[in-house]
C-alpha positions as CSV (number, residue, x, y, z in Angstrom):
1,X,121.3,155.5,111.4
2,X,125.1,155.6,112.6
3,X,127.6,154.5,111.3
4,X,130.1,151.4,112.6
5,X,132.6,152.5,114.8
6,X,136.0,153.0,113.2
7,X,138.4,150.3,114.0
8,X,142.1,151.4,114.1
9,X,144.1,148.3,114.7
10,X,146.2,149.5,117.8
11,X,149.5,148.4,119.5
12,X,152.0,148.8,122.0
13,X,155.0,151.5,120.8
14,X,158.2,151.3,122.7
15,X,157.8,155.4,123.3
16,X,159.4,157.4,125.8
17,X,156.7,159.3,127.4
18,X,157.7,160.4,131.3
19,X,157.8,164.8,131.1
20,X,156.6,163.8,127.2
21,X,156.9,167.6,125.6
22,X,156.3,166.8,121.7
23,X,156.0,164.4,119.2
24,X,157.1,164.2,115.5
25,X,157.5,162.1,112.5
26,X,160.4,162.6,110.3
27,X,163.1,160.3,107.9
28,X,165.5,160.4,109.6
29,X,167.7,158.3,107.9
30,X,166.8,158.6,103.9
31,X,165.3,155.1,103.9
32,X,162.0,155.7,102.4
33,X,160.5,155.2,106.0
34,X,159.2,157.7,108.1
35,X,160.6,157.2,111.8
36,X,159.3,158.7,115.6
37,X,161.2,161.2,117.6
38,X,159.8,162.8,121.0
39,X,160.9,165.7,122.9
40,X,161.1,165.5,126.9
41,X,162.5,168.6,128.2
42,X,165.4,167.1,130.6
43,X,164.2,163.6,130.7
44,X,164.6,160.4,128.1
45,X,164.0,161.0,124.8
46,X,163.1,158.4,121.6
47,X,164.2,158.4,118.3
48,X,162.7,155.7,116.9
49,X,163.4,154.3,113.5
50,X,160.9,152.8,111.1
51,X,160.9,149.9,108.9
52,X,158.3,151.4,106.4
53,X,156.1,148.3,107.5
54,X,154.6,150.0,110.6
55,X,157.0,148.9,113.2
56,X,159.7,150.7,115.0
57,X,163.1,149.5,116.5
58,X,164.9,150.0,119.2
59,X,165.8,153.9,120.9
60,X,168.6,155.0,118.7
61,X,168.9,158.1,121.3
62,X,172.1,156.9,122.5
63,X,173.6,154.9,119.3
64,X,172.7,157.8,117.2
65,X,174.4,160.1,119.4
66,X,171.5,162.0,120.1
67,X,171.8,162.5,123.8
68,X,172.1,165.7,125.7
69,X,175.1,164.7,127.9
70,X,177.9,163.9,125.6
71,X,180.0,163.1,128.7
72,X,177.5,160.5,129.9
73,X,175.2,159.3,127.9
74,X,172.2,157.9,129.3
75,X,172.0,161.1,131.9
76,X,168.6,162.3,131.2
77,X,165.5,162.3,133.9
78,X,163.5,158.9,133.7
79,X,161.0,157.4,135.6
80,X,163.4,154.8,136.4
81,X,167.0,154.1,137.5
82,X,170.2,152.2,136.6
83,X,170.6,148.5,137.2
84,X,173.2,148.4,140.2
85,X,175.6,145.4,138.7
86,X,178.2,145.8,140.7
87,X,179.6,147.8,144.0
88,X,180.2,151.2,143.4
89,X,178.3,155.0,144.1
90,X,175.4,155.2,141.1
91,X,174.6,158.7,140.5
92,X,171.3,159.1,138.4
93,X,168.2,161.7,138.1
94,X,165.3,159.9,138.6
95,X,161.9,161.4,139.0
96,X,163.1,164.6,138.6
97,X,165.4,163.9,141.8
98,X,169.2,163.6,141.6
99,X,169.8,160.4,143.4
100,X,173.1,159.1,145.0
101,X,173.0,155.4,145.2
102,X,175.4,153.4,147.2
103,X,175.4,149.6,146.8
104,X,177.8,147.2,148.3
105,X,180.0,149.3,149.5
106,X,180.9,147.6,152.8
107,X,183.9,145.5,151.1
108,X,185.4,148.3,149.6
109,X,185.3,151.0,151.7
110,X,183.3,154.3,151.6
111,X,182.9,156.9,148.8
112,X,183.5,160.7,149.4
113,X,182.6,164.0,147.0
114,X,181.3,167.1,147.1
115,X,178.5,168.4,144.9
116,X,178.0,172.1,144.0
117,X,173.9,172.8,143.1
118,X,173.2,176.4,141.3
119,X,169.5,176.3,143.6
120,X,168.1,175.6,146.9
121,X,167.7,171.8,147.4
122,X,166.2,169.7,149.6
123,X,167.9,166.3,151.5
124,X,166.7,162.8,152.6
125,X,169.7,160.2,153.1
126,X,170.1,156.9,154.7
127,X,172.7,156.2,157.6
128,X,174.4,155.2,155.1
129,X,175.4,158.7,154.2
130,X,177.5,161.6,156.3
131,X,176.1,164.7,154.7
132,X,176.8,168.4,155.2
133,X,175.3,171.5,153.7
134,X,176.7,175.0,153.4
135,X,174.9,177.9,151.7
136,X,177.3,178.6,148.7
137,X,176.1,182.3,146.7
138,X,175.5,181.9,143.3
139,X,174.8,185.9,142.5
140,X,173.7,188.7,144.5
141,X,169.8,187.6,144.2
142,X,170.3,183.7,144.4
143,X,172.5,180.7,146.4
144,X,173.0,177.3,146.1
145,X,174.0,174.9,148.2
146,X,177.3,172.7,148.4
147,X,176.9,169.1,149.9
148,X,179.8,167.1,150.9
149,X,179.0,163.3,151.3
150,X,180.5,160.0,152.4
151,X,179.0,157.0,151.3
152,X,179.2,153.5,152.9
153,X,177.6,150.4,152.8
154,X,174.0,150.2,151.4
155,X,172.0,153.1,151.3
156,X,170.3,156.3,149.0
157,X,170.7,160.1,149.1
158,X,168.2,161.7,147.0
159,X,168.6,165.5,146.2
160,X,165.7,167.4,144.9
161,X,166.1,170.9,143.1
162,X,163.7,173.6,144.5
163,X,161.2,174.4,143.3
164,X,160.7,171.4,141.7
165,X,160.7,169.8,139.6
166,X,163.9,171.6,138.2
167,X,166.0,169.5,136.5
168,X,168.9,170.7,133.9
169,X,171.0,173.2,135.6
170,X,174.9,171.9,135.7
171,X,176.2,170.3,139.2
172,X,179.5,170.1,139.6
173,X,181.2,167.0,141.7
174,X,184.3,166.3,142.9
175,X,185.8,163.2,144.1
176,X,187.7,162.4,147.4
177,X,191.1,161.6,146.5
178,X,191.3,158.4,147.6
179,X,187.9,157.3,145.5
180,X,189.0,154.8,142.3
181,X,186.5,156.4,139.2
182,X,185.4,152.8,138.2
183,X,183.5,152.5,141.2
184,X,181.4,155.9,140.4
185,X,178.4,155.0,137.7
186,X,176.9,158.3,136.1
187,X,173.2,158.1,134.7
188,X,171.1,155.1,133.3
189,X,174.5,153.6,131.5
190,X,176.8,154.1,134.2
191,X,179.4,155.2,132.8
192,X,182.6,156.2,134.8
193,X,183.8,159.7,135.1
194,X,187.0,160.7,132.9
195,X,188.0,162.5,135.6
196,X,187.5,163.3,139.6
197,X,186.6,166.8,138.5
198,X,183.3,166.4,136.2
199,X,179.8,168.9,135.9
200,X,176.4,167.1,135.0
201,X,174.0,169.0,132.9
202,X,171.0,168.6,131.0
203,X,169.7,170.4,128.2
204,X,165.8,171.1,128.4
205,X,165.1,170.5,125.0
206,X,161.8,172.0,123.1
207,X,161.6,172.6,119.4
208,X,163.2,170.4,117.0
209,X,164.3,171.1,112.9
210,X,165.0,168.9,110.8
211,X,167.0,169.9,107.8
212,X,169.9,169.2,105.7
213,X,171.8,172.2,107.0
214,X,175.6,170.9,105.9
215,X,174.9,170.4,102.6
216,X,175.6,166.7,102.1
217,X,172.3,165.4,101.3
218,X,171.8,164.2,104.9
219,X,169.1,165.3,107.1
220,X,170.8,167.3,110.8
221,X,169.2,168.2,113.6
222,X,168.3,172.1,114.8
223,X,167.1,172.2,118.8
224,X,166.3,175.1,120.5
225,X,166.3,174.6,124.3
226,X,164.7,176.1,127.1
227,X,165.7,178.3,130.2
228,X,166.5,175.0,132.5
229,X,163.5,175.7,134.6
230,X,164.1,179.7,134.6
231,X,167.6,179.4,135.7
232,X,169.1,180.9,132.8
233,X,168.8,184.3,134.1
234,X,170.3,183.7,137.8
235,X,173.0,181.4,136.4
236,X,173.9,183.7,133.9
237,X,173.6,180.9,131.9
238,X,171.7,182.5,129.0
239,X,174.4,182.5,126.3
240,X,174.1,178.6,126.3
241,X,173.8,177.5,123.1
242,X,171.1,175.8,121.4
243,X,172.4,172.7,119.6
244,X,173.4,171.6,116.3
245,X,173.9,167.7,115.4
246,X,175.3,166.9,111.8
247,X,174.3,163.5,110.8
248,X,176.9,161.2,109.9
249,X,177.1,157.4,108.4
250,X,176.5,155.8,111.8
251,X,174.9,158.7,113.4
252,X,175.3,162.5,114.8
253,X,178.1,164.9,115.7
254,X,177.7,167.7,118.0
255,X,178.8,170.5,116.2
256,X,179.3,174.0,118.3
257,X,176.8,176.6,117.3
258,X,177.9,179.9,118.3
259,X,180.1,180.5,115.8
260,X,177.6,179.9,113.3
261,X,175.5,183.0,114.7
262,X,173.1,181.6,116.9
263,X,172.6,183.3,119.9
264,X,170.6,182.0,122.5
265,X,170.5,184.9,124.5
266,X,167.7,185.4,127.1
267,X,165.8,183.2,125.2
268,X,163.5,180.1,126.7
269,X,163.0,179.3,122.9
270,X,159.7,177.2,122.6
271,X,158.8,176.2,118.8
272,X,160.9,176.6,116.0
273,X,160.7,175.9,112.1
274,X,162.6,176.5,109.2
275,X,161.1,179.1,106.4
276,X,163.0,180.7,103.2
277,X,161.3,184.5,104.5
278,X,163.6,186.7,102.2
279,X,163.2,184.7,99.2
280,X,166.9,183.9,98.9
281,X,166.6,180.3,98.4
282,X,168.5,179.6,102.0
283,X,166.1,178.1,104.7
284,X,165.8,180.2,108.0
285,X,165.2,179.4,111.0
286,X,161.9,181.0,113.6
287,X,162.2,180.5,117.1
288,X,159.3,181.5,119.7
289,X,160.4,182.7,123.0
290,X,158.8,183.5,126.4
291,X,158.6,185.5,129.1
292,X,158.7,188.8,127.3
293,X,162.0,187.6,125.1
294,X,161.6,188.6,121.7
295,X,161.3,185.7,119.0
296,X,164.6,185.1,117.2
297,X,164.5,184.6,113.3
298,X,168.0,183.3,112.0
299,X,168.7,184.2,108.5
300,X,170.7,181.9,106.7
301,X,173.6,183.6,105.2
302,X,175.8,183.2,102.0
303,X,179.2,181.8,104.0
304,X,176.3,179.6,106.2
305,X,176.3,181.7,109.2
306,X,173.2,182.5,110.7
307,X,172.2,186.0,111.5
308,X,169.2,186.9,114.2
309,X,167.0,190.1,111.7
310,X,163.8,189.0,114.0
311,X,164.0,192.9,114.9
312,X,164.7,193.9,111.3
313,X,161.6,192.2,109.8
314,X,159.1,193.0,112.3
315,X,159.0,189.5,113.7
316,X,160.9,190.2,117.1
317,X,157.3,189.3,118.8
318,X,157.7,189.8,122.5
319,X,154.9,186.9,123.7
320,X,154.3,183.9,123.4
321,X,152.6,181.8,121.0
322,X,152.5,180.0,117.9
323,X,153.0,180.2,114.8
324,X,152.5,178.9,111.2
325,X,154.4,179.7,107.7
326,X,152.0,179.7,104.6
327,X,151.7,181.5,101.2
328,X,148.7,183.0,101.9
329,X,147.9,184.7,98.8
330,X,149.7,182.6,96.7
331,X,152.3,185.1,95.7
332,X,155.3,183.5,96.4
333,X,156.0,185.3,99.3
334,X,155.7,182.8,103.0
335,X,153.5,184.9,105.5
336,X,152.8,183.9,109.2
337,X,150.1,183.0,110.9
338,X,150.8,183.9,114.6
339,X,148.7,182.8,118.1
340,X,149.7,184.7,121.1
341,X,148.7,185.8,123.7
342,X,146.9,188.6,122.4
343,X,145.3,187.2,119.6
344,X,145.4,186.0,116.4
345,X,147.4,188.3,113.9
346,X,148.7,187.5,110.0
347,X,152.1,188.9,109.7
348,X,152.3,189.8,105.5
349,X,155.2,189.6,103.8
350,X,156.4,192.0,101.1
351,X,159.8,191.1,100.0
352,X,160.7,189.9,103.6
353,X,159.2,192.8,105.6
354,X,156.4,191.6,108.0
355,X,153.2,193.7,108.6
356,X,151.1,192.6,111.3
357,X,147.0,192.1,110.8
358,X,145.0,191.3,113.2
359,X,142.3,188.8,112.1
360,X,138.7,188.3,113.8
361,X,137.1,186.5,116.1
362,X,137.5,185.3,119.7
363,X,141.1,185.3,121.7
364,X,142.2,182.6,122.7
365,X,145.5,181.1,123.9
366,X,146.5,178.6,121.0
367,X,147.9,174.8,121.6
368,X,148.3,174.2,117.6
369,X,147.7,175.7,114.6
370,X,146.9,173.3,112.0
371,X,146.7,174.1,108.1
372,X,145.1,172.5,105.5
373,X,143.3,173.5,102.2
374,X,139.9,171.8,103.7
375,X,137.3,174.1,101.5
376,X,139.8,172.7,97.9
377,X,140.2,176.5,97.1
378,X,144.1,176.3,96.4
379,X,144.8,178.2,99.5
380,X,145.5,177.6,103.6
381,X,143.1,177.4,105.8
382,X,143.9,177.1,109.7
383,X,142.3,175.4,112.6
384,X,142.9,177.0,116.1
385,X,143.1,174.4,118.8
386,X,142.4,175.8,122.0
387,X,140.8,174.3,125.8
388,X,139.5,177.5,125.9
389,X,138.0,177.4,122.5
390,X,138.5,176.9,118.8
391,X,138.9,178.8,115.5
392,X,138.4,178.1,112.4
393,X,139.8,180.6,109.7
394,X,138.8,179.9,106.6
395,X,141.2,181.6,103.6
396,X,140.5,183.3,100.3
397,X,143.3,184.9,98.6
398,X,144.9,185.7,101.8
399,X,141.7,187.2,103.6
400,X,141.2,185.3,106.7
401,X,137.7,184.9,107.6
402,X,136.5,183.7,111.3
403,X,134.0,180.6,111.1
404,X,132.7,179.3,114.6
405,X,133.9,175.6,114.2
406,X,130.5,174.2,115.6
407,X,128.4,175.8,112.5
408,X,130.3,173.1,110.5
409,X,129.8,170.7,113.4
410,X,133.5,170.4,114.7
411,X,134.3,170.5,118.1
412,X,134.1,174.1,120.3
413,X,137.3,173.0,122.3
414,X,140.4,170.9,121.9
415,X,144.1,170.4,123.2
416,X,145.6,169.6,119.6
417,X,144.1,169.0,115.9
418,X,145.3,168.0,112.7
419,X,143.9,167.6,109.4
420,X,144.4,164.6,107.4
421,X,142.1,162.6,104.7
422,X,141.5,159.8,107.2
423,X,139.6,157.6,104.1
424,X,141.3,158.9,101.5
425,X,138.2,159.9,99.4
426,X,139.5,163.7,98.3
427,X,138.1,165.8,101.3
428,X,140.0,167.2,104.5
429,X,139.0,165.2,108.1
430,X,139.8,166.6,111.1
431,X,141.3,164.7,114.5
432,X,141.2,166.7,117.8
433,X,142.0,165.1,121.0
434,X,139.6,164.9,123.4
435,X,137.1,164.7,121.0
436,X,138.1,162.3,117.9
437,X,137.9,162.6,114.7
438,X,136.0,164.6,112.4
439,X,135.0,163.7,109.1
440,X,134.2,166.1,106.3
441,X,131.3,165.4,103.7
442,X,130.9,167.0,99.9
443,X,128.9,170.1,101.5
444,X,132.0,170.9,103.6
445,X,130.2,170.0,107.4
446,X,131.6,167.4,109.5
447,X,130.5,164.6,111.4
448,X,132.2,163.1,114.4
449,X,133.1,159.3,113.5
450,X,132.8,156.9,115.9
451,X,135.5,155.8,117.4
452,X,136.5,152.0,119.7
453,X,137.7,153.3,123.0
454,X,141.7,152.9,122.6
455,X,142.9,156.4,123.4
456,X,142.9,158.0,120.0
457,X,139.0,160.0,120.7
458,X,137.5,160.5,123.5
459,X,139.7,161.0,127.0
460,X,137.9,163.8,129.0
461,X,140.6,163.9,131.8
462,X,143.7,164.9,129.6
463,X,145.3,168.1,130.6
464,X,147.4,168.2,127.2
465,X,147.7,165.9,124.2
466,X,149.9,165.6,120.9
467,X,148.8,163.4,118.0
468,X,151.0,162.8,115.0
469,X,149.3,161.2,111.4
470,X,151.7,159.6,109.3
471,X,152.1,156.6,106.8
472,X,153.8,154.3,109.1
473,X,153.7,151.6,106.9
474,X,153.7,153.5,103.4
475,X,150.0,152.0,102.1
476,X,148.8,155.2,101.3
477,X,146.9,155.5,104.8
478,X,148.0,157.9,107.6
479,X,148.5,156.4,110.7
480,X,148.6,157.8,114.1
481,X,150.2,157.7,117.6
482,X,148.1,159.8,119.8
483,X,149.4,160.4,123.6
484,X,147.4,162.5,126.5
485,X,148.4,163.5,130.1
486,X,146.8,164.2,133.6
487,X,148.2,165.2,136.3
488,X,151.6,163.7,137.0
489,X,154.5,163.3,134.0
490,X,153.4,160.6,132.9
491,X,151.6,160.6,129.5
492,X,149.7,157.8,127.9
493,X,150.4,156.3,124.2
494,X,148.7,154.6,122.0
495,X,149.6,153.7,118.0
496,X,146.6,152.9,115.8
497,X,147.3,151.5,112.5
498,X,145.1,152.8,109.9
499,X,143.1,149.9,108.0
500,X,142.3,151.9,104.9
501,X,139.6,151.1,102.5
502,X,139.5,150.8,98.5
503,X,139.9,154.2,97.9
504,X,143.1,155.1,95.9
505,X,146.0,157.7,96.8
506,X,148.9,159.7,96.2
507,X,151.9,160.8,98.4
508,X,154.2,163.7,97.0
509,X,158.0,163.8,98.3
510,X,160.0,166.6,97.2
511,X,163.7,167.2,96.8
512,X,164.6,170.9,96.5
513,X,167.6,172.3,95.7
514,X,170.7,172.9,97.4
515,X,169.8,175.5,100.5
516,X,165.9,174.0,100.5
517,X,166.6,170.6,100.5
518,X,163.2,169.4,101.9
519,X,161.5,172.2,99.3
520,X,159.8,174.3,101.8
521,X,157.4,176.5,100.6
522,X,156.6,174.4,97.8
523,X,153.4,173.9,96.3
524,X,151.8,170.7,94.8
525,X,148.1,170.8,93.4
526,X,146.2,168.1,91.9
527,X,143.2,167.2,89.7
528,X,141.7,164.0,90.5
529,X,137.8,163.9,89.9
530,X,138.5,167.3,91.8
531,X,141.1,169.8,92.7
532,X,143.5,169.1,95.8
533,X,146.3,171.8,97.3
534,X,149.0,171.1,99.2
535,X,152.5,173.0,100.6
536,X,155.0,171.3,102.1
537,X,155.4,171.5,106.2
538,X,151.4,171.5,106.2
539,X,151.4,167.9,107.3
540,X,153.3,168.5,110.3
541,X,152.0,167.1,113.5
542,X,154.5,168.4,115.9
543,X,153.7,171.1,118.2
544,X,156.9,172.8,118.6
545,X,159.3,171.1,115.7
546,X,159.2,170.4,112.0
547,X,160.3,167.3,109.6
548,X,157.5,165.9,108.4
549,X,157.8,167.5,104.8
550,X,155.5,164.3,102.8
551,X,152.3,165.6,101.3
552,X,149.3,163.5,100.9
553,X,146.5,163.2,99.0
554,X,142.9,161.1,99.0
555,X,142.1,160.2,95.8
556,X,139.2,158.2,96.2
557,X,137.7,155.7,93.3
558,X,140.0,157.6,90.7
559,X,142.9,155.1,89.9
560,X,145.2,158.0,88.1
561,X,145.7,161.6,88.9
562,X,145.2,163.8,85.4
563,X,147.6,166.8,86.1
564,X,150.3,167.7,88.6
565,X,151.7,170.6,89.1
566,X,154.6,171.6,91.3
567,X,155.2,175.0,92.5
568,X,158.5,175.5,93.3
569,X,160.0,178.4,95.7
570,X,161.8,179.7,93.3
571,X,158.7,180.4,91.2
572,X,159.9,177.3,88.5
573,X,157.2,174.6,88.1
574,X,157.2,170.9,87.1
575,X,154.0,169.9,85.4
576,X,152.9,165.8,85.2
577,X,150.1,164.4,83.4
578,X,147.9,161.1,83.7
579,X,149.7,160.2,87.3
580,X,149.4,156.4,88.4
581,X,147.8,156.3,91.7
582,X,148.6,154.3,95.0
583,X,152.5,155.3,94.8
584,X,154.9,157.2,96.6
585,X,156.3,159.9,94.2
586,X,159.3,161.7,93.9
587,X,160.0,164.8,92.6
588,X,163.1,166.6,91.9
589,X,164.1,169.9,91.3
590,X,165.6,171.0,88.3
591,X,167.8,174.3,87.3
């Protein structure tokens, strides 16, 4: 006899998803609630802050100063344009087109410029625009095009990058002399240009970090950005930075990152995360590139420089892929897991040296690697998501053993996975989109739950998927916000609200010391009416960032946890006994 069909209570969420790239949960702001960020490449991003009651206000992109033009905020790629509000020349990328909007301009006579592109473009205007085109060289290989335009009356010109869609590389414009700046509106805000001289750029963002990196007990931001659509290279554009924000009281500061050693390089960095490889008690910082780039790894350094040693410790991986930090063998050393696209390989650790292993079973090219201590040995195990087929490694003492997911009855393929104690009674479950979720009974084999058609299971058509599971509304119960795509940029979202059950529960927040403020590496077991391991970073949804750093635990009918025991980095360890249940606990660590 089945089962009922699990009932999430869903809603609407206020998310950003046209040219959706990731999603992540993180506190953003040190209020005890966890909040929503999403990464879009060029386009519209959301940071979205949470009320700890499962709701989320308004886009704090722009009031947090996250946004990628600091000259005009509101630039970024969306789906939709500006409100036009009064006459003027609105310039705004929209669909992945740069469009030149003239409204009203009759009365005031017409608008002139000329705009520099770094590629080939194509053209479509209104008789409402003059244009002309002239090749303009941009190296020996490559050339652009210059446009010079008159605007009158009412009318569009829409510009569109080739090939597209290629959004991201700068354009410079320059005014006709005559042309007052108030009448010029740049992106969705429209704001004015300072000047008649001004360069639009956008900053293909991928992997985001969070981590106190300043030192003031505030969380910053780390992103690693792209090559702008593989311009880099023909732009020379490759030493552009990747981008530091320092939070602040009422939000973020751009802080320049070259001279803190971070050197982009050739680099379309994909996912990064933060790891303490060396031991040294300074978090570091692992970015993936692609097309045969190495991968970077930033060591943290005394002054708080950053130093690229990828080549160093055998981690300057020239493919790409993903990867996954874990104490394998419980040492106290972090290994890697790494997915790329020549298989799966554990890269050992010994005293921050890195030896590659190759590990068995079929290759496949990885979407996510998700961790989780699903046997209750006291050690990682990994899931392999994959369209073209999973893996399940299951660990023991650092020996990585292949297990065909379908003899435990999970699903043989899937676009992203993470494990998470759905009902909270002390055993792993497992979520995959297409599929659903799994859940996990005392003998260690799964069942797939059934599941109301809202988005979060089955969805045959999707071409890619992310799924976060967090405590949106801090009961204990991880909740989820599960998006898909097809064909075009536009992805579907949907936010289920976990209704939880009588089963009791612990969450774990750390506070490490100063250089590992969110304590990664850390390690928290538990005995509950049974033994539970967890390390900090393995509840992390995102594909290609890091910041959700809360560990959770099912404890089903037991109302108090016996023993707790912390492992910290550093090798120290904080030890609790007779733990009430059903709370969200703090930890500290201590010299």
């Amino acid at each position: 006899m089945e089962s009922a069909p699990i009932l999430l209570q869903t809603r609407p969420i206020d998310l950003e998803t046209y040219h959706l790239f990731d999603l992540g949960a993180t506190d953003i702001d040190a209020d005890g609630a966890l909040d929503v960020y999403t990464v879009n490449h060029s386009a519209r991003q959301s940071f979205l802050p949470g009320d700890g009651a499962g709701s989320f206000g308004a886009n704090a992109l722009v009031s947090w100063g996250l946004n990628q033009s600091a000259m005009f905020p509101g630039l970024e790629d969306a789906a939709d344009g500006p409100a036009f509000t009064r006459p003027g020349l609105y310039i705004f990328w929209r669909s992945s087109r740069l469009v030149f909007h003239a409204h009203q301009l009759a009365a005031g006579g017409p608008i002139d410029g000329e705009a520099a592109f770094f590629t080939p473009v194509q053209v479509q205007h209104d008789p409402g625009f003059q244009v002309d085109q002239q090749r303009m060289a941009v190296t020996a290989e490559s050339e652009g095009v210059r446009l010079r335009f008159s605007a009158a009356g009412d009318g569009e010109m829409i510009v569109t990058p080739q090939p597209f869609p290629r959004v991201g590389a700068p354009i410079s414009l320059t005014l006709g002399a005559g042309v007052p700046l108030e009448q010029v509106s740049i992106g969705a805000l429209a704001v004015s240009p300072p000047e008649r001289t001004f360069t639009l750029m956008l900053q293909d963002r991928h992997g985001l970090v969070w981590n106190d990196f300043d030192e003031d007990g505030r969380r910053d931001l780390f992103i690693a950005g792209g090559a702008v659509r593989g311009l880099s290279g023909a732009l020379k554009m490759a030493t552009r930075p990747y981008e530091l924000f320092y939070h602040q009281d009422d939000g973020f500061r751009r802080v320049a990152t070259p001279p803190l050693g971070f050197e982009k390089g050739a680099c379309p960095a994909r996912q990064t995360g933060l790891v303490d490889f060396d031991g040294d008690g300074l978090l570091d910082v692992y970015v993936v590139c692609i097309r045969d780039a190495p991968n970077q790894l930033y060591r943290r350094l005394p002054s708080g420089g950053f130093a690229n040693v990828a080549r160093e410790a055998g981690l300057d991986i020239p493919e790409g892929g993903f990867f996954a930090w874990l104490d394998a063998e419980n040492d106290g050393d972090m290994d890697m897991l790494w997915a790329g696209e020549s298989g799966l390989r554990l890269y050992a650790n010994q005293r921050g040296a890195f030896t590659a292993h190759p590990l068995p079973g079929p290759a496949v090219r990885a979407q996510k690697i998700a961790l989780g201590d699903f046997d209750g040995d006291g050690d990682g195990d990994a899931f392999i998501a994959s369209p073209q087929g999973n893996a399940l490694y299951r660990n023991d003492d650092g020996d990585f053993a292949y297990v065909e997911p379908e003899a435990l009855g999970l699903p043989a393929k899937a676009l992203t996975a993470n494990w998470l104690d759905f009902d909270n009674d002390g055993l792993l479950d497992l979520h995959t989109l297409p599929r659903g979720l799994y859940l996990q009974g005392k003998d260690h084999r799964f069942r797939r739950a059934q599941m109301q058609d809202d988005g979060l299971a089955a969805d045959a058509d999707a071409k890619a998927a992310r799924a976060i599971w967090f405590d949106a509304d801090n009961d204990g119960f991880r909740d989820v916000i599960a998006t898909t795509a097809q064909q075009d940029k536009r992805w579907r979202a949907n936010y289920g609200r976990n209704p939880g059950n009588r089963n009791h529960w612990l969450e774990v927040i750390l506070h490490g010391p100063p250089g590992n403020r969110p304590a990664i590496g850390a390690r928290v077991s538990i005995a509950a009416g049974g033994a539970q391991t967890a390390s900090v970073g393995w509840a992390e949804g995102s594909h290609y960032g890091m910041g959700q750093y809360r560990l959770y635990f099912g404890l089903g009918p037991e109302p108090r946890v016996d023993s707790l025991t912390v492992a910290w980095p550093d090798g120290s360890q904080t030890r609790l006994a007779d733990v009430a249940a059903d709370q969200v606990l703090e930890l500290s660590w201590r010299k």
